[in-house]
DRENBAPA-196366 format. One record per residue (C-alpha): chain; x, y, z. Coordinates in Angstrom, 1 decimal. Layout:
REM residues N
{'A'; {X; Y; Z}}
...
This chain:
REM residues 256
{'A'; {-16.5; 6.5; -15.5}}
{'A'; {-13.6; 6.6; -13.1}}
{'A'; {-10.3; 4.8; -13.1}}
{'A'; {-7.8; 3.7; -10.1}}
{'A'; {-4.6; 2.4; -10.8}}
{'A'; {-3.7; -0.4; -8.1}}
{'A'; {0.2; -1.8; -7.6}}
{'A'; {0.3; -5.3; -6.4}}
{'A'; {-3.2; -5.9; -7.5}}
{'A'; {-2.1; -9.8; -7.8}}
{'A'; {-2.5; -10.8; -3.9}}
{'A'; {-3.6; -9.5; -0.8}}
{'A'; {-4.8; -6.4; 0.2}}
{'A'; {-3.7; -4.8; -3.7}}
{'A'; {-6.3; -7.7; -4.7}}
{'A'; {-9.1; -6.7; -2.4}}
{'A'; {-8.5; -2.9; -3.8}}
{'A'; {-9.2; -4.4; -7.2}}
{'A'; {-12.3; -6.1; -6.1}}
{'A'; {-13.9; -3.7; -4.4}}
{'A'; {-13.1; -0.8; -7.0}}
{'A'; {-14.4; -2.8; -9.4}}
{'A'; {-17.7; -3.9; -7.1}}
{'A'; {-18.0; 0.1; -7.0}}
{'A'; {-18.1; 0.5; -11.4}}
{'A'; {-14.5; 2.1; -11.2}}
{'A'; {-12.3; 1.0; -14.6}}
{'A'; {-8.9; -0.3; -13.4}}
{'A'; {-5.2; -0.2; -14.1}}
{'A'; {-3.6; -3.5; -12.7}}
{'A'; {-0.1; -3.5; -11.8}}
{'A'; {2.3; -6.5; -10.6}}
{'A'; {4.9; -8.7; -11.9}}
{'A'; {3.0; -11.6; -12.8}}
{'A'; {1.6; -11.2; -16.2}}
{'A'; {-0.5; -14.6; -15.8}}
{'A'; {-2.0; -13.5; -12.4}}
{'A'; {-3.2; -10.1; -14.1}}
{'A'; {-4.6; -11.4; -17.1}}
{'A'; {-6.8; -13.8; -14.8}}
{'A'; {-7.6; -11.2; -12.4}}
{'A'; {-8.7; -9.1; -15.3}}
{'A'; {-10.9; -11.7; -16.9}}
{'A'; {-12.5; -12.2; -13.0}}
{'A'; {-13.8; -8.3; -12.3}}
{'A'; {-14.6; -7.6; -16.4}}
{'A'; {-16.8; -10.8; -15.7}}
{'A'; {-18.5; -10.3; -12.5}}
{'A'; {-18.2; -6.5; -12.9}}
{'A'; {-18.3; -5.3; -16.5}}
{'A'; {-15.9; -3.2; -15.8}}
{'A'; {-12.5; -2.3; -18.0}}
{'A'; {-9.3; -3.5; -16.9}}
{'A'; {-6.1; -2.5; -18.4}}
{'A'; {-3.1; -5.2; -17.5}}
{'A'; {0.2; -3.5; -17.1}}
{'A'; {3.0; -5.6; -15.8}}
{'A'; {5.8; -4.1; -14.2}}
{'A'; {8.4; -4.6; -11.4}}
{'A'; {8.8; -1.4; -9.6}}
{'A'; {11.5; -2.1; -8.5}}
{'A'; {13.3; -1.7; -12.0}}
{'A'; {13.4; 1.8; -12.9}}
{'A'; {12.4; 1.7; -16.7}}
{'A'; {9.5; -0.3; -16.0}}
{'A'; {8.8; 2.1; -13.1}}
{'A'; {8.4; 4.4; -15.4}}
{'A'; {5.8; 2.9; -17.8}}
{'A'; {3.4; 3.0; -14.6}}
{'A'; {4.6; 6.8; -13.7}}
{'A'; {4.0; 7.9; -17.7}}
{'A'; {0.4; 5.9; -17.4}}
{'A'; {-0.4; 8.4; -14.6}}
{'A'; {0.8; 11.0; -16.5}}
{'A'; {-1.5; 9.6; -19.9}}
{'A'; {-4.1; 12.8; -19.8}}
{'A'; {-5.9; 11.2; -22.4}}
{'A'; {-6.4; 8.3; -20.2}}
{'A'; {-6.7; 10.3; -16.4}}
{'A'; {-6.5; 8.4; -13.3}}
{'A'; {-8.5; 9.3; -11.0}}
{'A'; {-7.5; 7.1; -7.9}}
{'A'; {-3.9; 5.9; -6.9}}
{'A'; {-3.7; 2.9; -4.9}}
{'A'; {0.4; 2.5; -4.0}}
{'A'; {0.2; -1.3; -2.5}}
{'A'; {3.2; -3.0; -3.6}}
{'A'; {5.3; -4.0; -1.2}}
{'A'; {6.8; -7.3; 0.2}}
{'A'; {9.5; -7.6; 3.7}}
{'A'; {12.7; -9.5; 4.5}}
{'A'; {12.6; -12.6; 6.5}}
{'A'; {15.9; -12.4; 7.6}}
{'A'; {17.7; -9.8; 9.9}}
{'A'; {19.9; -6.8; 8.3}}
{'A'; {23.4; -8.4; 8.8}}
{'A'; {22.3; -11.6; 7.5}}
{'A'; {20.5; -10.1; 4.2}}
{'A'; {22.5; -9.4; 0.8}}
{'A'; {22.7; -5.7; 0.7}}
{'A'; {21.2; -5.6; -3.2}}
{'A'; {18.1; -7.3; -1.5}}
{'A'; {17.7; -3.8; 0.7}}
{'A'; {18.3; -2.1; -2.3}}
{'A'; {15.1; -3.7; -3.9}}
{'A'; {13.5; -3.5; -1.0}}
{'A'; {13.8; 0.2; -0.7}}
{'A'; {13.0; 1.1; -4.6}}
{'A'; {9.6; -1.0; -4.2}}
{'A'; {8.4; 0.3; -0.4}}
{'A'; {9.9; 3.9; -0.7}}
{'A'; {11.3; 5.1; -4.4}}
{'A'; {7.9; 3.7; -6.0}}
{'A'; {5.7; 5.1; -3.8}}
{'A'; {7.7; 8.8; -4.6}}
{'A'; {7.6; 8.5; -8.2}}
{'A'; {4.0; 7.5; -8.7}}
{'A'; {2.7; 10.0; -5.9}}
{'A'; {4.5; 12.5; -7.8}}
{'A'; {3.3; 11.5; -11.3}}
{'A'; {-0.5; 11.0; -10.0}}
{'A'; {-0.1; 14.6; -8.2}}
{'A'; {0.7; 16.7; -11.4}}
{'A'; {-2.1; 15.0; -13.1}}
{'A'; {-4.2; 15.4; -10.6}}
{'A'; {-3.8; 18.6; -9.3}}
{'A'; {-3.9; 20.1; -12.5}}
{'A'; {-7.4; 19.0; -12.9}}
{'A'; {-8.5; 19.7; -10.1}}
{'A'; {-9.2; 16.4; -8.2}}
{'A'; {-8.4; 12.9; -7.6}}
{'A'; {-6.8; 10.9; -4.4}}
{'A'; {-4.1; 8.6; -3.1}}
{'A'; {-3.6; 6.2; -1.3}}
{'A'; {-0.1; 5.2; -0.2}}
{'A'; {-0.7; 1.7; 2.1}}
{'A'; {2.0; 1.7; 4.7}}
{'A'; {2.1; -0.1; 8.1}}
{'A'; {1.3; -0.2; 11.8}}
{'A'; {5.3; -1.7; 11.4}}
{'A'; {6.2; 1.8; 10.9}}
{'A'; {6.0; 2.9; 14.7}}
{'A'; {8.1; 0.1; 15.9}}
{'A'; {12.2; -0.3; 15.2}}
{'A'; {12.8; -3.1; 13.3}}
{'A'; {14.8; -2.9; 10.8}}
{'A'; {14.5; -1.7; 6.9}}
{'A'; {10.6; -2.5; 6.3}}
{'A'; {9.6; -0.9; 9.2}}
{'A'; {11.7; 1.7; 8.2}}
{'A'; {10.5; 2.2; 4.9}}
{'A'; {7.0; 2.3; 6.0}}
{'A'; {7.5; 5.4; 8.8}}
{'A'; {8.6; 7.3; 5.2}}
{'A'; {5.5; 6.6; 3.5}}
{'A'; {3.1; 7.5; 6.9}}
{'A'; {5.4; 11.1; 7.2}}
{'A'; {5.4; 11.6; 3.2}}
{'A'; {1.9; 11.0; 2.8}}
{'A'; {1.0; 13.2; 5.9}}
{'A'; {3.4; 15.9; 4.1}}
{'A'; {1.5; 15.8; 0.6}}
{'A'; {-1.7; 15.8; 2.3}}
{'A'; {-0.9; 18.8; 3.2}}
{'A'; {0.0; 20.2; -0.1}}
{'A'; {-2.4; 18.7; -2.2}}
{'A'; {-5.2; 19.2; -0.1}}
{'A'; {-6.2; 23.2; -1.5}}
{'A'; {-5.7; 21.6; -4.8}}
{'A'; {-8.7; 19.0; -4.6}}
{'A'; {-6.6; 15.9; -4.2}}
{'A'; {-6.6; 13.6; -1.1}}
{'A'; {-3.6; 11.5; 0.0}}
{'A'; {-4.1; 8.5; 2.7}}
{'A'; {-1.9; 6.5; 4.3}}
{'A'; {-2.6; 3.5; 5.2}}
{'A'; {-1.7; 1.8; 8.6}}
{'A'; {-2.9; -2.0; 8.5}}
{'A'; {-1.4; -4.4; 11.1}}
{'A'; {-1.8; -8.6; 11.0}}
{'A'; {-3.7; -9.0; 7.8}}
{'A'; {-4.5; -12.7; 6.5}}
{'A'; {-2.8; -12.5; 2.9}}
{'A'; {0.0; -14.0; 1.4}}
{'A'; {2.4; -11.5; 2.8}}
{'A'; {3.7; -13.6; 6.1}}
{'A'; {4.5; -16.5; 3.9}}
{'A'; {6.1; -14.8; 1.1}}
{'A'; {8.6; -13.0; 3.3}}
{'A'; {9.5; -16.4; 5.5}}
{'A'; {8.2; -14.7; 8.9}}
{'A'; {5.9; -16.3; 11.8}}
{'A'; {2.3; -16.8; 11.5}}
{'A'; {1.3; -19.2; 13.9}}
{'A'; {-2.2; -19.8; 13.8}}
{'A'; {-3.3; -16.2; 12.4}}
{'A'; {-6.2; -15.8; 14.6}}
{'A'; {-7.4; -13.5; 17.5}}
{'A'; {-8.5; -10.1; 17.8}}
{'A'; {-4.8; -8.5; 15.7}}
{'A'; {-5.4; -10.3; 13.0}}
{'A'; {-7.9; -8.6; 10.6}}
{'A'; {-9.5; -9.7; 7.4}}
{'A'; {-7.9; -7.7; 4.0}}
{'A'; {-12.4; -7.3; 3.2}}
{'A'; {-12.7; -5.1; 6.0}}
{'A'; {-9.5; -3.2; 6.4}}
{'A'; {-9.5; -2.5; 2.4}}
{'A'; {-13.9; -1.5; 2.9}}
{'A'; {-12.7; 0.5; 6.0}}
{'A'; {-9.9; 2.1; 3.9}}
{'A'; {-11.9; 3.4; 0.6}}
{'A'; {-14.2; 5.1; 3.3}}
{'A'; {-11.6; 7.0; 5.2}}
{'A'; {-9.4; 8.2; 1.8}}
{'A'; {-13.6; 9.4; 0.3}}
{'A'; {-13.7; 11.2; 3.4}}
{'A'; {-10.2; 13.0; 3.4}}
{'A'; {-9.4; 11.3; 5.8}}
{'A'; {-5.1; 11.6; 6.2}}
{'A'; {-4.2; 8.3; 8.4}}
{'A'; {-6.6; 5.2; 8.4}}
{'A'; {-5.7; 2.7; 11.1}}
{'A'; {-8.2; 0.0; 10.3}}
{'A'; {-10.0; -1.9; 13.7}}
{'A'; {-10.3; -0.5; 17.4}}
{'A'; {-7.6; -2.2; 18.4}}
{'A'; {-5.1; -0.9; 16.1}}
{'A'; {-5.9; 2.5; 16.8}}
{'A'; {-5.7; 1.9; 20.5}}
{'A'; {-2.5; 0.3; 19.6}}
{'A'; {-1.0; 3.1; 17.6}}
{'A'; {-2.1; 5.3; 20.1}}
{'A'; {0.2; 3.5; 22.4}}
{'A'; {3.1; 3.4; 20.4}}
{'A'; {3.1; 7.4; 19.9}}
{'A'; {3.7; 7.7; 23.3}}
{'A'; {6.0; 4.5; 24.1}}
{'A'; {9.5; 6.1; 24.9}}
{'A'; {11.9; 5.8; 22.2}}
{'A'; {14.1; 3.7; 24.2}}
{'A'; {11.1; 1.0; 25.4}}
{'A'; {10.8; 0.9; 21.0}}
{'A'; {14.2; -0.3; 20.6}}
{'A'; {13.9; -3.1; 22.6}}
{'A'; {14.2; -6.3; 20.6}}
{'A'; {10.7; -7.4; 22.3}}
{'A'; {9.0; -4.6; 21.1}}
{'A'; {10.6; -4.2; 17.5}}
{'A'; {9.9; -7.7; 16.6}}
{'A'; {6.6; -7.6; 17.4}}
{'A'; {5.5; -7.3; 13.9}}
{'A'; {7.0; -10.4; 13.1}}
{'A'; {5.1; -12.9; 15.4}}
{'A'; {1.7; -13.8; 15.7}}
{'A'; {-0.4; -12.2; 18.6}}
């Protein structure tokens, strides 16, 4: 039986990884900071699923801990055949205004995890000849605005890079470009919701279905709904300088 290794399996779209892996008779290795939240999420899919589920806690944004996930990975004895890099939270507040060791954080969990574990999975992985990745990042990452959006244009341009070297070896790397989602995400970081309906807002069952289908079909980039693939289009071919308008990077942050 195969296994997948999901970060921020606790909430949100990480969560709906879990689920669905688990609906598909894949063993798991849970990652997130909230030991509780794990052991119940753990007792929920062995139930309903009889699959296994290994709880490791970790915050990835402290490097030791880091590590334990990258050295799981790395656990040949124990191969992983599926990397889901989820983790991730954003800033509610703008750059000036935010403590600088809060970017910090920021950065190790969006961009320095997402390195290290790629890297870990793809030694494993490649040296037996198969396996896949999936790094999530964000629709965010076309638009200006600020570290998170950032953050997530590294992990769409890295992923698209080691797609590209990992694909003679039998591994597949996908990133993935959600938009609106209704999770906990919104809340957590302090930003606008309003009423989280209409046609941008999209339900993590779908996106996450949508997702697992693109990264079995090699698929590099999965933007998840029509209208976020029109909209990415769009964005591509915005000028730079339209993108830097404080209309259009803040878009992200309000509901549509």
């Amino acid at each position: 039986m195969s296994t997948a290794l999901v970060t921020g399996a606790t909430a949100g779209i990480g969560r709906e990884f879990a689920v669905q892996l688990a609906a598909q008779g894949k063993d798991l290795v849970i990652v997130a900071r909230d030991t509780a939240r794990l052991e119940a999420l753990a007792a929920e899919l062995t139930t309903a699923h009889g699959v296994a589920v290994e709880v490791l806690p970790a915050d990835l944004c402290d490097r030791a801990q880091l590590e334990r996930v990258a050295e799981r990975l790395r656990d040949e004895s124990r191969p992983v055949d599926l990397l889901v890099n989820n983790a991730g939270y954003g800033l509610g507040s703008p750059f000036v205004d935010t403590d600088v060791a809060d970017e910090e954080r920021l950065l190790d969990v969006l961009v320095r995890a997402v390195l290290v574990l790629s890297h870990a999975a793809a030694r494993s992985m490649t040296a037996r000849g198969h396996g896949r990745i999936i790094n999530v990042s964000s629709v965010a990452g076309h638009l200006t605005s600020g570290t998170y959006a950032a953050a997530k244009a590294w992990v769409t341009t890295f992923t698209e890079s080691i797609a590209a070297q990992l694909a003679p070896q039998g591994v597949r790397a996908t990133a993935l470009l959600p938009g609106f989602v209704r999770t906990e995400f919104h809340a957590r970081a302090g930003i606008d919701q309003g009423e989280r309906s209409g046609p941008f807002w999209l339900d993590a069952t779908d996106l996450v279905r949508e997702a697992l289908a693109d990264s079995e079909r090699g698929r590099v980039v999965s933007v998840p709904s029509p209208q976020y693939k029109a909209l990415v289009a769009a964005l591509r071919h915005l000028p730079r300088g339209l993108l830097r308008n404080p209309r259009v990077s803040g878009l992200h942050r309000k509901r549509t």
